[in-house]
N, C-alpha and C positions, 0 to 999 in steps of 0.2 A: 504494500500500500504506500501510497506516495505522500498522500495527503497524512498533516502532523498539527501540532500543536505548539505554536510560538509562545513565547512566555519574556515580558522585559518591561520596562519603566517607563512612564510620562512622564519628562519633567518638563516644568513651563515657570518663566521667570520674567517678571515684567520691572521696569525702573520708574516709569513714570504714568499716570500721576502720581501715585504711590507705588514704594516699593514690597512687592508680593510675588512669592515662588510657591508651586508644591510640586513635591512625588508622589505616585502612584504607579503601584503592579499591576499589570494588564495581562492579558492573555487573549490570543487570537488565534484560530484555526485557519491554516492554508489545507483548500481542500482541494484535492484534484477533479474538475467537474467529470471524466473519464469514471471516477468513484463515489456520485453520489448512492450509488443502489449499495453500499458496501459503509453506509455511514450506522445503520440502526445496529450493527454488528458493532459499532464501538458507541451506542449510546444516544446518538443524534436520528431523532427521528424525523421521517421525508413529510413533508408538508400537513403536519398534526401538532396538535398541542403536546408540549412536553416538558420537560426542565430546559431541554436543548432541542432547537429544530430549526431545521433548514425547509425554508417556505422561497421555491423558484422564484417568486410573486416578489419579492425583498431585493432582486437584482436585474438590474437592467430589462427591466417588466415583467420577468418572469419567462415560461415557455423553455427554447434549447438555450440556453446559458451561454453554454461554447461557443455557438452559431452564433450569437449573436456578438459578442467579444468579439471573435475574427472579422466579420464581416464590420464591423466598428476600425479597426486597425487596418481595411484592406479598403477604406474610404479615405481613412486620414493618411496613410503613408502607399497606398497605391501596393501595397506587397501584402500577401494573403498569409498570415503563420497557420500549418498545418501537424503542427502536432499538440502535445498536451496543455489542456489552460487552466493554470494554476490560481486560484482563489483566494485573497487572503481579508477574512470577512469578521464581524460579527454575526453572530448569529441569533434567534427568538430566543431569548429564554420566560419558560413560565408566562409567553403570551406575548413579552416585551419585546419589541424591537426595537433598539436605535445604533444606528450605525453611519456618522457621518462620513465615511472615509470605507469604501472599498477600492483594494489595488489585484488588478487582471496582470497575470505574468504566463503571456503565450510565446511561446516553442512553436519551434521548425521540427520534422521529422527527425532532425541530425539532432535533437536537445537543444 
């Protein structure tokens, strides 16, 4: 399985108008869209309420994910990547979605 489990820190530090910083541990799944049908086998359930769930509908409209990612990247730079596309997302938990920051990491055949 491709798809894993990021783990690392926010920090944010502002000077003015007043000076204010904090840290926070974050966690984020990079899932490989080739493996959604392979996610309830580690816990994240397909398009249901759960603690953890992946809802199509929460990316890029929903429907084929993939397709839709390439065909996104084969507008903007005229080159079509044809192999794996990597997800690195939040995810529903317990009903809740918010997720302002999704990053699409698509591969060529060759990786």
């Amino acid at each position: 399985m491709n798809s894993t489990l990021y783990v690392g820190t926010v920090r944010h530090r502002r000077f003015t108008p007043v000076d204010h910083r904090f840290d926070y541990d974050i966690f984020m799944p990079l899932i490989d869209l080739d493996e959604l049908d392979q996610l309830p086998a580690v816990g994240i359930r397909l398009e249901r309420f759960s603690a953890a769930s992946f809802r199509r509908k929460d990316y890029l409209g929903g429907g084929d994910i993939k397709t839709k990612a390439q065909d996104r990247i084969a507008e903007l730079t005229g080159e079509r990547p044809d192999g794996r596309v990597m997800l690195l997302c939040q995810l529903c938990y317990f009903g809740c979605y918010f997720n302002p920051v999704n990053f699409y990491y698509l591969y060529d055949k060759a990786g």
